[in-house]
N, C-alpha and C positions, 0 to 999 in steps of 0.2 A: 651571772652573779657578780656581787660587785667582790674586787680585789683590795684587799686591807695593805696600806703601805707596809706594816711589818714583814706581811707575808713575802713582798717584793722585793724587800730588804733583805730578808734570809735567803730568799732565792740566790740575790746578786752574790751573799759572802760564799754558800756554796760551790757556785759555779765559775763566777766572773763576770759571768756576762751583763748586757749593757738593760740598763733601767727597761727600758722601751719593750725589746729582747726579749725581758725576765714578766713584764706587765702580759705581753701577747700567750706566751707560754703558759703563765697560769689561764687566763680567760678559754685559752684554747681548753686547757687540762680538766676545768672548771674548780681549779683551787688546791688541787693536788701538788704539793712540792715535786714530791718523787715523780710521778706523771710528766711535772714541766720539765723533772730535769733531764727527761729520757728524750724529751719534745727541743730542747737545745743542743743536746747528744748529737740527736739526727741532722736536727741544722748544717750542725758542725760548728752552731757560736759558741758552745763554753770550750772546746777545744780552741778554738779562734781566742776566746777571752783571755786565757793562762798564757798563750804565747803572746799577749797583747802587753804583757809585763814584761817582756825585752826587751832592750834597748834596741831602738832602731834606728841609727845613726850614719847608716850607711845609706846609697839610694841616685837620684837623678835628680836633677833640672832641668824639665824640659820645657819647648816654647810650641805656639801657632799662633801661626797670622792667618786672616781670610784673606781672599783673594782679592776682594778688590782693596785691600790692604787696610781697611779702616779700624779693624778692632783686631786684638791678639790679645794669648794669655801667656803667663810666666808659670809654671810650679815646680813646687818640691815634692818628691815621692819617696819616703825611706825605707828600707828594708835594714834587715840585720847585718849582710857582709855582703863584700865586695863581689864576690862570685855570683849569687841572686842575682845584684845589680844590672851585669853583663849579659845575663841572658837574654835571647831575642822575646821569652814571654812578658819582661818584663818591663824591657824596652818598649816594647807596642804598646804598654798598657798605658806608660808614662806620654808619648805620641798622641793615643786614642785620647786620652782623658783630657791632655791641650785642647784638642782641635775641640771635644765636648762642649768644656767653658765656651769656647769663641763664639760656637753654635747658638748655647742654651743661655750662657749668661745669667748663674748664677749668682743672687744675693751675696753671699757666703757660706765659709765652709761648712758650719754648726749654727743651729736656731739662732744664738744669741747676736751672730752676724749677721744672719739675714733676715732676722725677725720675721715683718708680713709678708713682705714685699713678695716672694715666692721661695718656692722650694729650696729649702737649703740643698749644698751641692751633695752630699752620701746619700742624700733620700731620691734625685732625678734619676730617672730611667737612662740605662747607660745601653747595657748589650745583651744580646740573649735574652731579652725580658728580665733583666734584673735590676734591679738600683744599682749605682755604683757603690755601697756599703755593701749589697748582696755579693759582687764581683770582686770586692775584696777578699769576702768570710771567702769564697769559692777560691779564689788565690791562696790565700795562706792556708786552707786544707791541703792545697794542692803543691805548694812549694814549702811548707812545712815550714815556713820564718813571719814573723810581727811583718805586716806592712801598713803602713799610712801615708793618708795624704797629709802632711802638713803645714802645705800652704798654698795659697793661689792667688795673682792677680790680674784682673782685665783690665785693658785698655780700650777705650774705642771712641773717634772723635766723632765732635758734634758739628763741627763746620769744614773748614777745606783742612785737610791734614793727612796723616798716615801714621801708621805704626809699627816700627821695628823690630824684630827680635835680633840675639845674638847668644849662643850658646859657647862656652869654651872648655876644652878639654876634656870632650866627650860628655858633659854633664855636671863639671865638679861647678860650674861660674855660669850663671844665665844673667842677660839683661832685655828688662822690655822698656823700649822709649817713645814715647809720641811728641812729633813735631805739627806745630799748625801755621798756615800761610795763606794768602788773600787771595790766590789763585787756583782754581782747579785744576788747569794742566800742570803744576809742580808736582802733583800725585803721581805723574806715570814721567819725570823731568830723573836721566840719570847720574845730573849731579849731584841732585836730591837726595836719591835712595843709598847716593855717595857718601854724602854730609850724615846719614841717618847711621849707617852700618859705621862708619868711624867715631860717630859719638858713644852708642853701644860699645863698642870695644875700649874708649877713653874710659866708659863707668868702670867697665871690666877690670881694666887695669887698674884704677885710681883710688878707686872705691870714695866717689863725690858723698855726701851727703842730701845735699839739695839743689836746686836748679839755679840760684845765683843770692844774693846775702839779705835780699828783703824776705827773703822765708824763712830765714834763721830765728828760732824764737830770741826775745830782746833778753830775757832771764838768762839763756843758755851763755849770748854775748858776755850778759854781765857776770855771771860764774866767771868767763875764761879773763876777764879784765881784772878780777880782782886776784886770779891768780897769777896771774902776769905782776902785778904790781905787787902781789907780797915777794914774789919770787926777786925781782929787782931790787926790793928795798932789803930782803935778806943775802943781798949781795954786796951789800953795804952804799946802794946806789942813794942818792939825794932824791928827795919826795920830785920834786921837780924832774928830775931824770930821769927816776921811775916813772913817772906820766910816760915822758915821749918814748919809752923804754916798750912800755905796756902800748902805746899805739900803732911802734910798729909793728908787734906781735901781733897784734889780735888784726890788723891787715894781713901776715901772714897765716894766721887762720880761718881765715876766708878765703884765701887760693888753695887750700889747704881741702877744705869742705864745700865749697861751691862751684859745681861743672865748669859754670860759664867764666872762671876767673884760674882755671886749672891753665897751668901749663899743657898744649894740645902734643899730646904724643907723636906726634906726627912733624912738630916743629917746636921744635921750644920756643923760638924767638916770639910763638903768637899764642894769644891764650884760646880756649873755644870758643868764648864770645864772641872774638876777631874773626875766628874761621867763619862763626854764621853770619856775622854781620859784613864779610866782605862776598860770601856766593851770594846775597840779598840782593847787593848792592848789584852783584854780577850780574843778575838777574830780573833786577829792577823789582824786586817784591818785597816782599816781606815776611820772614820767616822766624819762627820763635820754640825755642825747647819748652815744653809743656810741663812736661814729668817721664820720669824715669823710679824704674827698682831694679835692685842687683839681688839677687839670692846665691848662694855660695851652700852648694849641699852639707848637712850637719852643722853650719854654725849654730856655736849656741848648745849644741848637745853633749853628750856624756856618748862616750866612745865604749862599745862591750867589752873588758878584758879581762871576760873570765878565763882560765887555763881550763885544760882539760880535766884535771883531778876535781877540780872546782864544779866544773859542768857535770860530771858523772854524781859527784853528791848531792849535790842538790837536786838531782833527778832522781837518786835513791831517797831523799827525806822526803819527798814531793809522793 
Protein backbone atom coordinates (compact mmCIF):
# COMPACT_ATOMS: atom_id res chain seq x y z
CA UNK A 1 0.00 0.00 0.00
CA UNK A 2 1.22 3.24 -0.66
CA UNK A 3 2.60 5.35 2.38
CA UNK A 4 1.24 9.13 2.58
CA UNK A 5 4.20 11.66 3.57
CA UNK A 6 1.99 12.86 6.56
CA UNK A 7 1.93 9.60 7.87
CA UNK A 8 5.87 9.35 7.83
CA UNK A 9 6.06 12.59 9.23
CA UNK A 10 4.12 11.72 12.45
CA UNK A 11 5.87 8.68 12.51
CA UNK A 12 9.38 10.60 12.70
CA UNK A 13 7.90 13.20 15.53
CA UNK A 14 6.82 10.29 17.70
CA UNK A 15 9.62 8.32 17.57
CA UNK A 16 12.75 10.05 16.02
CA UNK A 17 13.74 8.02 13.87
CA UNK A 18 15.23 8.36 10.54
CA UNK A 19 12.87 9.16 7.37
CA UNK A 20 13.93 5.86 5.42
CA UNK A 21 13.52 3.96 9.00
CA UNK A 22 9.97 5.43 9.54
CA UNK A 23 9.02 4.74 5.41
CA UNK A 24 10.18 0.77 5.93
CA UNK A 25 8.19 0.41 9.29
CA UNK A 26 5.09 1.53 7.90
CA UNK A 27 5.23 -0.59 4.65
CA UNK A 28 6.31 -3.43 6.84
CA UNK A 29 3.12 -2.57 9.38
CA UNK A 30 0.98 -1.86 6.26
CA UNK A 31 0.13 1.61 7.57
CA UNK A 32 -0.26 1.30 11.16
CA UNK A 33 1.52 4.07 13.25
CA UNK A 34 1.29 1.95 16.53
CA UNK A 35 2.37 -1.37 14.68
CA UNK A 36 5.51 0.68 13.01
CA UNK A 37 6.28 1.97 16.20
CA UNK A 38 6.55 -1.28 17.98
CA UNK A 39 8.54 -2.46 14.53
CA UNK A 40 11.36 0.48 15.39
CA UNK A 41 11.10 -0.50 19.25
CA UNK A 42 12.44 -3.95 18.08
CA UNK A 43 15.01 -2.37 15.83
CA UNK A 44 16.17 -0.60 18.43
CA UNK A 45 15.99 2.71 15.99
CA UNK A 46 13.74 4.92 17.90
CA UNK A 47 15.79 4.08 20.95
CA UNK A 48 18.89 4.84 18.87
CA UNK A 49 16.99 8.02 17.49
CA UNK A 50 16.38 9.90 21.08
CA UNK A 51 20.01 9.24 22.07
CA UNK A 52 20.85 10.62 18.48
CA UNK A 53 19.92 14.15 20.17
CA UNK A 54 23.13 14.08 22.24
CA UNK A 55 25.73 15.73 21.74
CA UNK A 56 28.55 13.74 20.63
CA UNK A 57 31.56 15.45 20.70
CA UNK A 58 33.84 13.21 22.13
CA UNK A 59 35.37 10.14 19.75
CA UNK A 60 38.67 9.16 17.42
CA UNK A 61 40.50 9.87 14.49
CA UNK A 62 41.43 7.22 12.96
CA UNK A 63 43.66 6.21 9.71
CA UNK A 64 44.45 3.00 6.95
CA UNK A 65 46.71 2.69 4.43
CA UNK A 66 46.65 -0.54 1.97
CA UNK A 67 49.52 -2.22 1.58
CA UNK A 68 50.86 -1.50 -1.25
CA UNK A 69 50.57 1.93 0.05
CA UNK A 70 48.61 3.70 -2.80
CA UNK A 71 45.26 4.63 -1.27
CA UNK A 72 44.36 5.48 2.70
CA UNK A 73 41.51 6.80 4.61
CA UNK A 74 41.33 9.52 7.39
CA UNK A 75 38.03 9.59 9.84
CA UNK A 76 36.27 10.95 12.62
CA UNK A 77 34.01 8.84 14.78
CA UNK A 78 32.20 10.67 17.91
CA UNK A 79 30.67 9.27 20.70
CA UNK A 80 29.44 11.12 23.96
CA UNK A 81 32.57 11.06 26.55
CA UNK A 82 35.70 10.17 26.83
CA UNK A 83 35.32 6.74 28.61
CA UNK A 84 33.39 5.19 25.36
CA UNK A 85 36.07 6.55 23.43
CA UNK A 86 38.81 4.26 25.11
CA UNK A 87 37.21 1.27 25.03
CA UNK A 88 38.74 -1.57 22.84
CA UNK A 89 34.99 -1.95 21.22
CA UNK A 90 35.17 1.14 20.13
CA UNK A 91 38.55 1.54 19.15
CA UNK A 92 38.22 -1.64 16.45
CA UNK A 93 35.27 -0.12 15.24
CA UNK A 94 37.04 3.37 14.45
CA UNK A 95 40.27 0.72 12.81
CA UNK A 96 37.49 -1.63 11.10
CA UNK A 97 35.65 1.13 9.42
CA UNK A 98 39.47 2.99 8.05
CA UNK A 99 40.46 -0.08 6.59
CA UNK A 100 36.45 -0.47 5.04
CA UNK A 101 36.80 3.06 3.13
CA UNK A 102 40.32 1.98 1.84
CA UNK A 103 38.65 -1.37 0.59
CA UNK A 104 35.19 -0.15 -0.77
CA UNK A 105 35.75 3.29 -1.48
CA UNK A 106 33.00 5.07 -0.92
CA UNK A 107 31.37 8.00 -2.83
CA UNK A 108 30.39 9.75 0.59
CA UNK A 109 29.19 9.82 3.67
CA UNK A 110 25.32 10.64 2.94
CA UNK A 111 23.21 10.50 -0.61
CA UNK A 112 23.95 14.04 -1.22
CA UNK A 113 27.76 13.25 -1.38
CA UNK A 114 27.83 10.44 -3.02
CA UNK A 115 24.85 10.90 -5.24
CA UNK A 116 25.09 8.00 -8.25
CA UNK A 117 28.21 7.14 -8.31
CA UNK A 118 27.59 4.11 -5.51
CA UNK A 119 26.64 3.44 -2.31
CA UNK A 120 26.77 5.86 0.16
CA UNK A 121 29.00 4.86 3.08
CA UNK A 122 25.99 4.03 6.28
CA UNK A 123 24.23 2.03 3.67
CA UNK A 124 27.67 -0.61 2.49
CA UNK A 125 27.77 -3.74 3.91
CA UNK A 126 30.28 -3.71 6.82
CA UNK A 127 30.21 -6.90 9.32
CA UNK A 128 28.05 -9.56 10.53
CA UNK A 129 25.78 -9.03 7.55
CA UNK A 130 24.94 -5.57 8.57
CA UNK A 131 25.28 -2.06 6.94
CA UNK A 132 27.58 -0.05 8.77
CA UNK A 133 24.35 2.27 9.97
CA UNK A 134 22.88 -1.26 11.15
CA UNK A 135 26.28 -1.62 13.29
CA UNK A 136 25.97 1.59 14.54
CA UNK A 137 21.98 1.27 15.82
CA UNK A 138 23.56 -2.27 17.28
CA UNK A 139 26.51 -0.17 18.98
CA UNK A 140 24.68 2.37 20.51
CA UNK A 141 21.99 -0.27 21.96
CA UNK A 142 24.80 -1.84 23.22
CA UNK A 143 27.04 0.93 24.74
CA UNK A 144 24.01 3.04 25.48
CA UNK A 145 25.72 6.55 23.98
CA UNK A 146 24.91 8.82 20.24
CA UNK A 147 27.72 7.61 18.02
CA UNK A 148 28.41 8.84 14.46
CA UNK A 149 30.51 8.84 11.76
CA UNK A 150 31.18 12.40 10.99
CA UNK A 151 33.63 12.45 8.61
CA UNK A 152 35.81 10.74 6.04
CA UNK A 153 38.43 11.08 3.42
CA UNK A 154 40.26 8.90 0.85
CA UNK A 155 43.13 9.23 -0.71
CA UNK A 156 44.39 7.12 -3.50
CA UNK A 157 47.06 7.93 -6.40
CA UNK A 158 46.62 7.69 -9.93
CA UNK A 159 50.28 7.43 -11.19
CA UNK A 160 53.63 6.81 -9.13
CA UNK A 161 52.89 8.08 -5.55
CA UNK A 162 52.06 6.90 -2.10
CA UNK A 163 49.95 7.75 0.72
CA UNK A 164 50.64 8.66 4.33
CA UNK A 165 48.83 8.55 7.43
CA UNK A 166 49.68 9.96 10.86
CA UNK A 167 47.70 9.82 13.94
CA UNK A 168 48.71 11.84 17.13
CA UNK A 169 47.79 11.58 20.63
CA UNK A 170 46.02 8.56 20.60
CA UNK A 171 43.26 9.99 18.14
CA UNK A 172 42.79 13.61 19.20
CA UNK A 173 44.94 14.96 15.52
CA UNK A 174 44.99 12.73 12.32
CA UNK A 175 46.69 13.54 9.11
CA UNK A 176 46.30 11.86 5.57
CA UNK A 177 48.97 13.05 2.80
CA UNK A 178 49.77 12.00 -0.77
CA UNK A 179 52.86 12.67 -2.55
CA UNK A 180 53.45 11.82 -6.27
CA UNK A 181 56.84 11.32 -8.23
CA UNK A 182 58.25 10.05 -11.76
CA UNK A 183 59.53 7.12 -10.45
CA UNK A 184 58.25 3.77 -9.34
CA UNK A 185 60.93 2.60 -7.03
CA UNK A 186 60.43 5.94 -4.74
CA UNK A 187 57.29 4.00 -3.49
CA UNK A 188 59.28 1.33 -1.40
CA UNK A 189 62.63 4.45 -1.34
CA UNK A 190 63.16 5.04 2.75
CA UNK A 191 63.89 8.42 2.53
CA UNK A 192 60.56 8.71 0.88
CA UNK A 193 58.39 7.27 3.33
CA UNK A 194 60.92 9.65 5.60
CA UNK A 195 59.91 12.82 3.72
CA UNK A 196 56.19 11.53 3.84
CA UNK A 197 55.84 10.72 7.80
CA UNK A 198 57.60 14.21 8.67
CA UNK A 199 55.38 16.22 6.50
CA UNK A 200 52.20 14.48 8.30
CA UNK A 201 53.52 15.47 11.39
CA UNK A 202 54.55 19.44 9.95
CA UNK A 203 50.39 19.44 9.01
CA UNK A 204 49.94 17.97 12.63
CA UNK A 205 51.74 20.61 14.20
CA UNK A 206 51.14 23.57 12.00
CA UNK A 207 47.83 23.17 10.90
CA UNK A 208 48.79 24.51 6.92
CA UNK A 209 45.73 25.26 5.11
CA UNK A 210 46.80 24.37 1.68
CA UNK A 211 49.74 22.90 -0.34
CA UNK A 212 51.55 25.99 -1.43
CA UNK A 213 49.74 29.86 -2.44
CA UNK A 214 48.51 29.26 -6.01
CA UNK A 215 45.55 27.28 -4.21
CA UNK A 216 44.74 30.08 -2.04
CA UNK A 217 41.38 31.41 -3.41
CA UNK A 218 42.39 35.28 -4.97
CA UNK A 219 38.95 36.72 -2.86
CA UNK A 220 40.40 35.14 0.38
CA UNK A 221 44.06 36.98 -0.58
CA UNK A 222 42.21 39.98 -1.31
CA UNK A 223 40.02 40.06 2.14
CA UNK A 224 43.47 39.63 4.06
CA UNK A 225 45.14 42.73 1.79
CA UNK A 226 42.43 44.95 2.56
CA UNK A 227 42.73 44.10 6.06
CA UNK A 228 46.17 44.63 6.31
CA UNK A 229 45.93 47.90 4.80
CA UNK A 230 43.01 49.49 6.89
CA UNK A 231 44.79 48.13 9.69
CA UNK A 232 48.19 50.15 8.77
CA UNK A 233 46.47 53.06 7.59
CA UNK A 234 44.48 53.17 11.16
CA UNK A 235 47.89 53.17 12.66
CA UNK A 236 48.21 56.44 11.24
CA UNK A 237 50.66 54.83 8.39
CA UNK A 238 50.87 56.99 4.96
CA UNK A 239 48.81 55.33 1.94
CA UNK A 240 52.11 54.45 0.41
CA UNK A 241 53.41 52.79 3.67
CA UNK A 242 50.45 51.05 4.16
CA UNK A 243 50.91 49.39 0.67
CA UNK A 244 54.47 48.06 1.51
CA UNK A 245 53.15 47.53 5.03
CA UNK A 246 50.20 45.17 3.70
CA UNK A 247 52.69 43.36 1.22
CA UNK A 248 54.69 42.17 3.71
CA UNK A 249 51.88 40.88 5.58
CA UNK A 250 50.17 39.12 3.34
CA UNK A 251 53.84 37.30 2.38
CA UNK A 252 53.57 36.48 6.01
CA UNK A 253 50.42 34.87 5.56
CA UNK A 254 51.25 32.65 3.12
CA UNK A 255 54.03 30.98 5.30
CA UNK A 256 51.54 31.14 7.54
CA UNK A 257 48.76 28.92 5.58
CA UNK A 258 50.79 27.29 2.92
CA UNK A 259 52.74 23.74 3.81
CA UNK A 260 55.34 24.20 1.29
CA UNK A 261 56.35 27.94 2.54
CA UNK A 262 56.07 26.74 6.36
CA UNK A 263 58.98 26.89 8.34
CA UNK A 264 59.98 22.82 8.51
CA UNK A 265 59.79 21.84 12.02
CA UNK A 266 62.42 19.94 11.90
CA UNK A 267 64.87 22.95 10.82
CA UNK A 268 63.85 26.23 10.86
CA UNK A 269 66.42 27.60 8.74
CA UNK A 270 64.51 25.51 5.68
CA UNK A 271 61.09 25.84 4.69
CA UNK A 272 59.14 22.30 3.45
CA UNK A 273 59.41 23.13 -0.05
CA UNK A 274 63.38 23.28 0.44
CA UNK A 275 63.19 19.82 2.25
CA UNK A 276 61.35 18.37 -0.88
CA UNK A 277 62.96 19.99 -3.35
CA UNK A 278 66.54 19.07 -1.98
CA UNK A 279 65.82 14.76 -1.31
CA UNK A 280 64.45 15.45 -5.30
CA UNK A 281 67.44 16.78 -6.19
CA UNK A 282 69.23 13.96 -3.80
CA UNK A 283 67.41 11.65 -5.66
CA UNK A 284 67.61 12.81 -9.11
CA UNK A 285 63.57 12.71 -9.35
CA UNK A 286 61.01 14.58 -8.85
CA UNK A 287 58.73 14.68 -6.15
CA UNK A 288 55.55 16.91 -5.30
CA UNK A 289 52.85 17.23 -2.19
CA UNK A 290 49.66 16.53 -3.86
CA UNK A 291 47.18 17.13 -0.86
CA UNK A 292 46.94 16.71 2.50
CA UNK A 293 43.75 17.01 5.58
CA UNK A 294 44.06 17.32 9.17
CA UNK A 295 41.17 16.42 11.34
CA UNK A 296 41.41 17.32 14.95
CA UNK A 297 38.47 15.20 16.79
CA UNK A 298 35.30 17.64 18.02
CA UNK A 299 36.50 20.75 16.21
CA UNK A 300 33.82 22.61 15.51
CA UNK A 301 31.51 21.03 17.99
CA UNK A 302 29.46 21.99 21.19
CA UNK A 303 31.07 19.94 24.01
CA UNK A 304 28.07 18.01 26.54
CA UNK A 305 27.99 19.87 29.84
CA UNK A 306 25.21 18.87 31.25
CA UNK A 307 25.47 18.27 35.33
CA UNK A 308 23.97 15.59 36.91
CA UNK A 309 20.81 17.38 38.36
CA UNK A 310 20.41 18.45 34.84
CA UNK A 311 20.67 14.92 33.28
CA UNK A 312 18.22 13.26 35.96
CA UNK A 313 15.53 16.12 34.81
CA UNK A 314 15.31 15.93 31.82
CA UNK A 315 15.07 12.16 31.93
CA UNK A 316 12.20 12.73 34.43
CA UNK A 317 10.25 15.32 31.87
CA UNK A 318 11.35 12.84 28.83
Amino acid sequence: MAISASTVKELRERTGAGMMDCKKALTEADGDIEKAIEILREKGLAAAAKKASRIAAEGLVGSNISKDGRSGALIEVNCETDFVAKTDDFKAFVTDLAAHIVASAPQGLSPEEAGAQSPYLLEQSFKDGKTVKDYITQMVANIGENISVRRFTRFEVTGDGLVQDYIHMGGKIGVLLELAFDRADLATNEEVHALAKDLTMQVAAAKPEYVRRTEVPADAVEKEKAIYKAQAMNEGKPENIAEKITLGRIEKFFREICLEEQEFIKDNDLTVGKVVSQLAQKLGADIKIVRFVRYEKGEGLQKREDDFVSEVMSQIKS
